[in-house]
C-alpha positions in Angstrom: 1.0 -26.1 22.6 -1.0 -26.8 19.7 0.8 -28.3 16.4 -0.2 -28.1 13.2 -1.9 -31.5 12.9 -4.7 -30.5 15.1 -2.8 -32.6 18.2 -1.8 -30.5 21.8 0.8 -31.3 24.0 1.8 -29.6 27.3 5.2 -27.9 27.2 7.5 -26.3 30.0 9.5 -23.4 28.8 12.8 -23.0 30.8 15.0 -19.8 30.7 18.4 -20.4 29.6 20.5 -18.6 32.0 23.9 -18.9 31.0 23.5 -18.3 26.8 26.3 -19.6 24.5 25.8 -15.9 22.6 24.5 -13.0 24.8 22.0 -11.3 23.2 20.3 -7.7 23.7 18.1 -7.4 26.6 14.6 -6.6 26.5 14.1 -3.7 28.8 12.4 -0.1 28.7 15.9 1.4 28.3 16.4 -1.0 25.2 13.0 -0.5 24.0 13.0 3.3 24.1 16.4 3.3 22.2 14.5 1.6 19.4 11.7 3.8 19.8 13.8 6.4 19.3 15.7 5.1 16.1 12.2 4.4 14.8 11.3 7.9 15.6 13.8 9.9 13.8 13.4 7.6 10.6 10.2 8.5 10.5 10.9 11.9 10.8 13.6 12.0 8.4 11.6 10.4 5.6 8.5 13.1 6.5 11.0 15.8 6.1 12.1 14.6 2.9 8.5 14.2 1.4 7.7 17.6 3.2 10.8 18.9 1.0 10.0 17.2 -2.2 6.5 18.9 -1.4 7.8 22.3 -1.2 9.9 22.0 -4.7 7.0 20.3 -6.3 4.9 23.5 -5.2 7.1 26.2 -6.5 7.3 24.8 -9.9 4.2 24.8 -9.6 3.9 28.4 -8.7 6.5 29.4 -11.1 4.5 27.7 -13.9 1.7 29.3 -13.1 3.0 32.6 -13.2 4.5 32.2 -16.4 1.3 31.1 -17.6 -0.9 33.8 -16.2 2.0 36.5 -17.6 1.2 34.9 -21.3 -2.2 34.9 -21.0 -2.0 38.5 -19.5 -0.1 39.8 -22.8 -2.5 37.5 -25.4 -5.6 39.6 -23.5 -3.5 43.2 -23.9 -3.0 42.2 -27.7 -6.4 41.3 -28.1 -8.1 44.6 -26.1 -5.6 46.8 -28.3 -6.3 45.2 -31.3 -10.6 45.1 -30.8 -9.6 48.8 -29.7 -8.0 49.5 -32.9 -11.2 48.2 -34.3 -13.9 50.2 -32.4 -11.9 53.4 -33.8 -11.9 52.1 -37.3 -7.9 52.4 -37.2 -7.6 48.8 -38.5 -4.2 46.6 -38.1 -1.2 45.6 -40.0 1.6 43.4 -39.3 5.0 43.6 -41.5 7.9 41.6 -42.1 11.1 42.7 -43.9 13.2 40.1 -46.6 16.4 41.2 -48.5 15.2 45.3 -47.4 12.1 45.3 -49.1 8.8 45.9 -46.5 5.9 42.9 -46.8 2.5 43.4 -45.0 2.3 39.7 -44.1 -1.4 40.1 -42.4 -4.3 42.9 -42.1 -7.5 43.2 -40.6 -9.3 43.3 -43.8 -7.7 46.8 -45.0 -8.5 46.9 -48.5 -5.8 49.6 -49.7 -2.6 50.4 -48.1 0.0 52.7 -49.6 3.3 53.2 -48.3 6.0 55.6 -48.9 9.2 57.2 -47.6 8.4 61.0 -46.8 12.3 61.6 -47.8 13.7 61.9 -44.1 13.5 57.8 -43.7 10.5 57.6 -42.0 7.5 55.7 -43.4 4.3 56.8 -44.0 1.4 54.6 -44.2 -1.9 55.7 -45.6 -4.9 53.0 -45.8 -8.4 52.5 -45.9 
């Protein structure tokens, strides 16, 4: 044996064959039980992560849809509103307060005229 001062001494290890506290013996059946235990914490804690995994990734998913579905409708506005455009039918967007009619926004329509054609339906002329 070599101590920690740098000194070596020869020592005889003797087995202690009747123990004041018996302890667990150290064979393959022992051994393999441990494995074992071992083994299905480790698998446990994988399953857990692969779990986590799976929610993580259909948030994910889920988020992503929502996403794609908004920018889907923002395109349709757009394409129906540079469509509007091509065909010269211009754009308007109106908002009612206390029952009167406000054109709050316009594609650069110059003159709008509005008027009830005296069944309740409103007619819009513009240029």
């Amino acid at each position: 044996m070599k101590k920690s001062d740098g000194t070596s001494e020869v020592v005889t290890l003797v087995r202690n064959d009747e123990p004041i506290v018996e302890g667990t013996p150290m064979n393959a059946e022992t051994l393999n039980a441990l494995s074992d235990v071992a083994g299905a914490d480790i698998a446990r804690i994988a399953a857990e992560k692969a779990e986590l995994n799976a929610k993580l990734s259909e948030v994910n998913a889920k988020t992503s849809a929502q996403e794609s579905q908004k920018q889907a409708e923002s395109s349709a506005e757009s394409a129906r509103l540079a469509e509007q455009s091509a065909n010269k039918g211009g754009w308007m967007n109106f908002e009612q307060k206390n029952g009167v009619l406000y054109m709050v926004k316009s594609d650069s329509l110059t003159e709008i005229n509005m008027q009830d054609n005296g069944s309740g339906i409103l007619e819009v002329t513009f240029e």
